[in-house]
N, C-alpha and C positions, 0 to 999 in steps of 0.2 A: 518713310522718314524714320530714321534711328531716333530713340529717347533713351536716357539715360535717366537714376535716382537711385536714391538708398531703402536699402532695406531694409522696413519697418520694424524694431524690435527696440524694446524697452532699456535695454543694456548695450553696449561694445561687445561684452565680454563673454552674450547669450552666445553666440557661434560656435565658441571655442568649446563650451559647454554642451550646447547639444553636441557636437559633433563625436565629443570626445566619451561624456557621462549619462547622454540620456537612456541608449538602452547599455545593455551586460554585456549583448553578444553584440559583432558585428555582424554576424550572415541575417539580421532579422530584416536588415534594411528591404532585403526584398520581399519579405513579405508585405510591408508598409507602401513600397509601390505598387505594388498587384493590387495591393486589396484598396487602392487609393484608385486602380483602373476597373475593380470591380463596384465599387463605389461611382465612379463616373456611368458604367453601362446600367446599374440601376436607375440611378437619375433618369439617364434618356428612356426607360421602361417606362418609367411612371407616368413621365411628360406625353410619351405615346397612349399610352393607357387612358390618359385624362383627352388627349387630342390636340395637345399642341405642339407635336411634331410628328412625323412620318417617316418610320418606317422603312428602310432600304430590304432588297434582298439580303445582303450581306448581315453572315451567323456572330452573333454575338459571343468576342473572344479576346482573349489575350495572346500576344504575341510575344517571344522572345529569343532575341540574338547575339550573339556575341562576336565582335572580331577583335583578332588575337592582335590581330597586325593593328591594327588602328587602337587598340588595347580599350574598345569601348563596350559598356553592355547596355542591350534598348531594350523597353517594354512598352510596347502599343496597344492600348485600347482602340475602340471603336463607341465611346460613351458619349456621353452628351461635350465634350469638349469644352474649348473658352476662349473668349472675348478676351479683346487686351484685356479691358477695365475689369475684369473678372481675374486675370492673369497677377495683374496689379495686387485684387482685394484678397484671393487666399493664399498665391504665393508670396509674397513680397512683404506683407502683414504677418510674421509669423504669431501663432497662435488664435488667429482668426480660420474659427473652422468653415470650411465650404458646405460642407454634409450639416454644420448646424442650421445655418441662413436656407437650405437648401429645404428643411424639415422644419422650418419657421414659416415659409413661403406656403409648402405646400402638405399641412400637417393634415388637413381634415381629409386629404384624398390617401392619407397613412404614407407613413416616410421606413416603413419596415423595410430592412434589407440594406439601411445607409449606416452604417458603423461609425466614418471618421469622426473626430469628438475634436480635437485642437488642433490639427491643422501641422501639427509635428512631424508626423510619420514623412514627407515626403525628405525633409532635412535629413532624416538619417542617413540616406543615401550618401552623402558627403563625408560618412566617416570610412566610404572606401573611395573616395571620387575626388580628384583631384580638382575637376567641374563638370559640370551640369547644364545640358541643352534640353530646352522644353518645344516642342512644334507642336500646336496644336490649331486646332477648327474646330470651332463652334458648330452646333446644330442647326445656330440662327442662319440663314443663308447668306442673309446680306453683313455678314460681320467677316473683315478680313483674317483667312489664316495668322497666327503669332509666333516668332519666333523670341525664344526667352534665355536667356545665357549669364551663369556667375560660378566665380573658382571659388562660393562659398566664404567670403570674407563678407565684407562689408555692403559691396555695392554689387550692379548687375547691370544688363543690356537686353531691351527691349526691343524688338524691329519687327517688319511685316515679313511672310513667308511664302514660298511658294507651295506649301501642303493643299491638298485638294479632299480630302477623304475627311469624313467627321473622326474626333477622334485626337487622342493624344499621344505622343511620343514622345519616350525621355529616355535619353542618352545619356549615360554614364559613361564619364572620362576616367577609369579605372586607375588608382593611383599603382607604382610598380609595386609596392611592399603589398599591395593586393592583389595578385597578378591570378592567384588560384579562384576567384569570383569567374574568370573569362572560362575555366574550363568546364567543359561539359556537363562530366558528372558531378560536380560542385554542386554546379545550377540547380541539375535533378531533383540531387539529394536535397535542395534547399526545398524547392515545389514541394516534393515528397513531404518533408518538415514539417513546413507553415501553410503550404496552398493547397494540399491534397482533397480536401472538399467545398474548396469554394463553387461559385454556381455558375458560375461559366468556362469554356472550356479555354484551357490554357497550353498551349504548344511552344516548341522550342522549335529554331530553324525550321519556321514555316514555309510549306513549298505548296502550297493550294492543293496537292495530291496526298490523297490516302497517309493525311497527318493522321496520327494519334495523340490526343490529348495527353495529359500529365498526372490530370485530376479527373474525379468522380463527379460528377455535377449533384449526382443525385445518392448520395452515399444511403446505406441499407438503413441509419437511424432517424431517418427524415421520412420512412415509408410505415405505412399504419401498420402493425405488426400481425394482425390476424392476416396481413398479405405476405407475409414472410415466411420460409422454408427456415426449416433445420440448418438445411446445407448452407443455408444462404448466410443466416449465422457465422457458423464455421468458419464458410469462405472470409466474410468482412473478418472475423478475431486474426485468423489465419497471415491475410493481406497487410491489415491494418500494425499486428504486434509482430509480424515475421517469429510465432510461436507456432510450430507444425504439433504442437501437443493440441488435440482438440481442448478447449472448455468444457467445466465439468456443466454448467449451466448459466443463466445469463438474466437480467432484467431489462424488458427495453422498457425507458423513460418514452410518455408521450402525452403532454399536457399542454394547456393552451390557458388554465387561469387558476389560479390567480395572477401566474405570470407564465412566459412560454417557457419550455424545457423540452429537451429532446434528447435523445441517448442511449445506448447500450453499456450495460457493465457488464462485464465478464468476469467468474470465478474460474482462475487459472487452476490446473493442478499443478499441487507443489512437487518442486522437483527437489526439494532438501528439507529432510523433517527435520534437521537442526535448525536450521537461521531460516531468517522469514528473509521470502526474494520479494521485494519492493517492487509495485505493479507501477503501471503507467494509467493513469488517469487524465483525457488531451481534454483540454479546455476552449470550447469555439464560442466564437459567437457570431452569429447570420454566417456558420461555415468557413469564417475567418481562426486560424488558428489563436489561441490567445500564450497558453501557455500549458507547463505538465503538471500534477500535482498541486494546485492550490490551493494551500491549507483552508482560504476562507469559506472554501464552496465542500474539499471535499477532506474530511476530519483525515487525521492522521491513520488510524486504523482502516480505514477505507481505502486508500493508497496501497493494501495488501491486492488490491483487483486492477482489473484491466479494463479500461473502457473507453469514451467516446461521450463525453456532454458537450450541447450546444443550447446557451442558453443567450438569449439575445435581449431579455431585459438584465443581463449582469449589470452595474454599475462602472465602466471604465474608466481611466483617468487616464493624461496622458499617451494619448495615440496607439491605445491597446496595449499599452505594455503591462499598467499597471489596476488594482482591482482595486474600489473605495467597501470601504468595511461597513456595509449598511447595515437595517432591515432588513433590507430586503436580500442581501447574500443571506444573512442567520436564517428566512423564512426558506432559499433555495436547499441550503445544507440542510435543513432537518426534515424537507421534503423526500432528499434524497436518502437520507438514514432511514425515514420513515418505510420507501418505497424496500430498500434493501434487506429491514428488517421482517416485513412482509412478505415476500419474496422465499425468505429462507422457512418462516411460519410456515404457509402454505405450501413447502415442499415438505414438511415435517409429515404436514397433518394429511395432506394425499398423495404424498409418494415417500410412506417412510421405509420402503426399503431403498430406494434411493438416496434418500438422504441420508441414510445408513452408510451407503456405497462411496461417499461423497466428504465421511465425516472426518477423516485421516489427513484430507485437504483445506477443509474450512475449518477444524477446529480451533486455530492457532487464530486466525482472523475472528470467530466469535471470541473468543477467550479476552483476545486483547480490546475487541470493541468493546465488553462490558466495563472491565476495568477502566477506562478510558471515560467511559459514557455513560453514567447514571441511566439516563433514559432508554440509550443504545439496550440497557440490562431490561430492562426494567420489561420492553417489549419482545426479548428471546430468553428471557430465565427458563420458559418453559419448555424448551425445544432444548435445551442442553446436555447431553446423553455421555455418557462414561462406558468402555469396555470393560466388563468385570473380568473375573477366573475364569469363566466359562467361554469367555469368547462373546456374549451378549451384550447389545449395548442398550443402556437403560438411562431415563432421568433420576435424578437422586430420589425422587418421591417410589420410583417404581422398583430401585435397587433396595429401597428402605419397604417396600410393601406397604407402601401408604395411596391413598388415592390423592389424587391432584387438589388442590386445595383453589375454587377459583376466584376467592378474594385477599387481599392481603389481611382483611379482619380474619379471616376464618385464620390463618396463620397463627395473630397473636393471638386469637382465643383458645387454640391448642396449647400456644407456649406456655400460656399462663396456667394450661394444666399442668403443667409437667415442671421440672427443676432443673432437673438435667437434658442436653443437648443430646442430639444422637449421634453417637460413633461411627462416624466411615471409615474403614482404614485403605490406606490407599497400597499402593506397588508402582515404585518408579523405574525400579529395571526388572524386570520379571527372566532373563536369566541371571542377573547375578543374586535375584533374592528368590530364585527357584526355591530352596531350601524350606524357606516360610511359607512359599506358596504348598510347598506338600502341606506341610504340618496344617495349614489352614482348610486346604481341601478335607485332609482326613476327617479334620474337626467338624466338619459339617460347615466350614466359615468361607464369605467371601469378603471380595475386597472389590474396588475399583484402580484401573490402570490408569497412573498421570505419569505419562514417560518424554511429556514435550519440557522443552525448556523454561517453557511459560505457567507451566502447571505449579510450580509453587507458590509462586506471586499470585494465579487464581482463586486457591484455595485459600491463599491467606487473604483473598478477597472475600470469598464467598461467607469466611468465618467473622470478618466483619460490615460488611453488607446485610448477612445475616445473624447477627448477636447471637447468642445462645440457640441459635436453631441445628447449625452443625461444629461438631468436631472433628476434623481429620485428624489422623493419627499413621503414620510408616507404618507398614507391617513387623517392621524392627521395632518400634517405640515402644512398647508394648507386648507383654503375653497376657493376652484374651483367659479370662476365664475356663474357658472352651476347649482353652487348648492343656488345659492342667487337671490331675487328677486331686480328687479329696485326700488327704492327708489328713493326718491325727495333728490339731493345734495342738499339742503338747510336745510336735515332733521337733526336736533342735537340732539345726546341722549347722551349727555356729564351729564347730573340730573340723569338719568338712571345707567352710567355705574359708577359714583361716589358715585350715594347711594347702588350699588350693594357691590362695592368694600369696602365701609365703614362697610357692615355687614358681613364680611368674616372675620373666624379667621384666614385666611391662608392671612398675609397680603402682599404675598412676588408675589402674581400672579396678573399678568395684565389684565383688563378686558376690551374689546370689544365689541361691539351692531351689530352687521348683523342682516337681515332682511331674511331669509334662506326659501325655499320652503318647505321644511317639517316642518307643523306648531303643530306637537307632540311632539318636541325635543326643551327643553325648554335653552338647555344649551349645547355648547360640547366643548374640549381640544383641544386646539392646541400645537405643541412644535416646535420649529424653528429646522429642518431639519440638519443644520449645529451645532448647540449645542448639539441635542440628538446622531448625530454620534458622536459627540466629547466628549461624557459623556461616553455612553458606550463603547470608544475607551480605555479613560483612567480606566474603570471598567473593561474590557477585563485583563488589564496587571497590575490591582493594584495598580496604580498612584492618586496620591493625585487628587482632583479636576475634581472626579468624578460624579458631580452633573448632572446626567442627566434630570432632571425635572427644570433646568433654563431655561429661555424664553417663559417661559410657561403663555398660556393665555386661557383662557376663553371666550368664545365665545359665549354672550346671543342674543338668536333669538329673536327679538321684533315681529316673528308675532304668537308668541305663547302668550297664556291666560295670563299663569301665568303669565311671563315678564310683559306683557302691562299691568298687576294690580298693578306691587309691588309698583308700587312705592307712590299708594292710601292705602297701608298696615302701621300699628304702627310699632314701631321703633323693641318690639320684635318679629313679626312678620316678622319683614323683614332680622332679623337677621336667623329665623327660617326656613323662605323658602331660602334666598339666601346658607346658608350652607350644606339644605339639595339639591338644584340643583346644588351645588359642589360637594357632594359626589356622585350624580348618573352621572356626567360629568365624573367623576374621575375616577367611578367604568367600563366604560367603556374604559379608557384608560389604568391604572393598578391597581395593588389591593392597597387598602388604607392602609393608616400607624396603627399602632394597639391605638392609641388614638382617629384618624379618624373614622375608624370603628367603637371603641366605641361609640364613638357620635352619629355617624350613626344610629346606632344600638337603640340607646335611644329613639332618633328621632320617627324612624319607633312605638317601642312599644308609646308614646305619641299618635302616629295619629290613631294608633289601638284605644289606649283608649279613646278618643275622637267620633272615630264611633262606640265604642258599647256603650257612654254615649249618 
């Protein structure tokens, strides 16, 4: 006998809303039916489990088809199915969850593995469906098959069916303007997406022969890791991110309390030491895909990796779509910082040439995690290592010849001996600041190499993180002690630095006389340390008042030739050689301006022409 009635909802105008606003994308729809038929085959597990129902031969699965011609798509379970009055209570009620009532009934036998929360997800199907047929059978024997039918407005049609198999079928009446949902690889690619690790096996155009599933039942982050191979690894990073670069290395998550967690992260290697390539971080829960990147669960900086979490106490809202911002995500997230930050520890501290091998790839990712993350710092300050001049890579305590200091009292009780911080000087392009790096080597001096894009913004972290403990300094900002000989204080090269500066077209730089141990280098740049970050702070972000070449000085070596002649040189001579020991001062700190160069350039062919006259 046909029944007819309305479908329960709080509004008119709730249809139009879900159908249109509730999720972003439209292809989730199917994962909200699958996982709504993975949800049903749980149920009938349990109930089997506990002994109130039985068991058939028939493999616990998901089925799916498409025809083009009838323009429909069907997804069959084999789960616990339903009763009209069941048919009634979760469809027809929307926002009445069946998986709630379901896990209210039967909570003390544990209701793990049953995800749906409001009863939404199966509606979205209607935002490519023009209507919607449900057939199903109860597990109950003596409850008649149901047949269930609405084009998604208002009302619906209820009648008995001739289905015979436990289990549910929904036919999707595929609207035209949706028409790319019917096609194959569509489908695939959508499994692939959102269904790829659920737990039961799911086929397409099932023909009872030598199917192959779609999905992994039992994906590699669900297995105790001391069972796990290298390879095996590989293989899931490989499969899972379609990256043929192997991983430099990996943490598998495997907890069970405070809360469950499960997962592999993966540190990709970088394929662009300029810009950071943004990882893929999948978000499950009970193997249901949720979403990529969730700020709540996995901080921004962590999002530089690749992985696979599945955490089944998340807090959901809304039919999986959406994540509620508890406790209990802030206790999941800092678990997982926790784990990550350990991880990188313990490669430090037993396989530091490894971690050596590895550091050209993760530096960019710790650098930004500290900045980011007080605590993220607080637990890898000590693993932090810099490439000096020599090619060695060292922590700042080890570049500085100090030993590790392992309290932060023992810190300020050193600071407070001392006044002054200690000078690191650093090298951000090490061929275009070649020059200084000789004059440093001969010196007996070293430096540390910051050549990432991130490395200014670290160091001006690290200088205020740590208050008066370090100073960086450019190898340009500065001439080190070190690198200059003793001179007589009585000596004035004020005639010197005033007839230099008179024959400079560049009349805006200040000039200097040092007396410098390397007596080849007739001239070199300096830029005050504090102005060049303030230059290219406001060039960074587009702000007026980007002059990073203010404060800039010149640096003539008096115990080089040239210097100690010019100033027995005519007036165009001295305009000749001082602009041309500008332009090779210059050329080693950046490239010259395109009138600069020209002159430059001039210059040069003149002194050719000159030595073949």
């Amino acid at each position: 006998m046909s029944k007819q009635g309305n479908i329960q909802i709080s509004s008119e105008n709730m249809m139009p809303i879900i159908k249109k606003w509730l999720y972003s994308d439209k292809d989730i729809f199917l994962r909200e039916i699958v996982a709504n038929g993975v949800d049903a085959i749980t149920k009938f597990k349990k109930l089997v489990d506990m002994g109130e129902a039985v068991k058939d031969e028939s493999e616990y699965c998901i089925k799916i088809t498409a025809d083009k011609d009838a323009k429909t798509l069907t997804v069959e379970d084999n789960g616990i199915g339903m009763t009209e009055e069941e048919v009634e209570k979760y469809i027809t009620q929307i926002a009445f969850s069946g998986a709630a009532d379901f896990l209210s009934k039967y909570e003390k036998a544990g209701g793990e593995g049953i995800i749906g929360h409001f009863g939404l997800g199966f509606y979205s199907a209607y935002m490519v469906s023009d209507d919607i047929e449900i057939f199903t059978k109860s597990y109950k024997s003596d409850a008649p098959a149901v047949h269930w039918e609405s084009d998604g407005e208002s009302t619906y049609t209820i009648d008995p069916c001739d289905r015979v198999e436990r289990g549910t079928k929904i036919v999707m009446h595929i609207s035209s303007e949706e028409k790319e949902f019917l096609e194959e690889n569509t489908i695939r690619g959508l499994i692939e997406k959102y269904c790829a690790f659920m737990p039961y096996n799911i086929y397409y155009g099932f023909s009872g022969k030598d199917d192959k599933p779609l999905n992994d039942i039992l994906p590699l982050y669900l297995k105790n890791p001391k069972d796990c191979t290298e390879e095996e690894y590989k293989e899931f990073y490989r499969k899972t991110f379609h990256d043929y670069h192997d991983p430099l290395f990996w943490i598998h998550l495997n907890m069970d309390y405070p809360f469950r967690l499960k997962g592999i992260l993966y540190f990709p290697k970088v394929k662009n030491k300029v810009e950071l390539e943004r990882g893929k971080v999948k978000l499950y829960c009970n193997q249901v895909f949720i979403a990529d990147n969730i700020k709540e669960v996995i901080p921004e900086y962590l999002m530089l990796l690749n992985g696979v979490i599945d955490c089944p106490d998340i807090p959901l809202n809304v039919s999986r779509s959406f994540l509620q911002n508890d406790r209990q995500v802030q206790k999941i997230s800092k678990h997982i910082i926790k784990k990550v930050a350990d991880r990188l520890t313990g490669l430090y501290k037993n396989d530091r040439e490894k971690f050596i091998g590895c550091w050209n790839d993760i530096s960019t990712f710790i650098k930004l995690g500290c900045i980011k993350d007080d605590d993220f710092y607080s637990k890898v300050k000590d693993i932090i290592i810099f490439k000096d001049l020599n090619g060695e890579y060292k922590t700042l305590q080890e570049f500085l010849g100090k030993e590790l200091e392992s309290t932060e009292k023992k810190d300020s009780e050193q600071q407070d001996q001392k006044n002054e911080p200690d000078t690191i000087y650093y090298v951000s392009d090490e061929v275009g600041q070649a020059q200084y790096i000789t004059m440093f080597k001969d010196a007996g001096l070293n430096a540390i190499v910051c050549d990432t894009f991130i490395d200014p913004h670290f160091i001006s972290y690290l200088e205020f993180k740590d208050t008066g403990k370090y100073k960086f300094l450019r190898i340009d900002a500065d001439v080190d002690s070190k690198l200059k000989e003793e001179t007589d204080k009585e000596s004035d090269y004020s005639n010197l630095t005033d007839a230099f500066k008179s024959a400079l077209k560049n009349t805006n730089i200040a000039v200097k006389a040092e007396k410098l141990k390397n007596i080849n280098i007739p001239a070199i740049i300096n830029v005050s340390e504090f102005s060049r970050r303030f230059g290219e702070m406001n060039a960074f972000y587009g702000l007026a008042g980007a002059d990073i070449d203010r404060d800039m000085t010149i640096i003539i070596n008096v115990a080089n030739n040239v210097i100690c002649s010019f100033l027995e040189l005519d007036e165009d001579k001295k305009k000749f050689v001082a602009n041309q020991i500008y332009y090779m001062a210059m050329l080693s700190y950046k490239k010259l301006s395109p009138e600069e160069m020209k002159d430059f350039t001039q210059n040069n062919i003149e002194l050719l022409q000159k030595y073949i006259d």
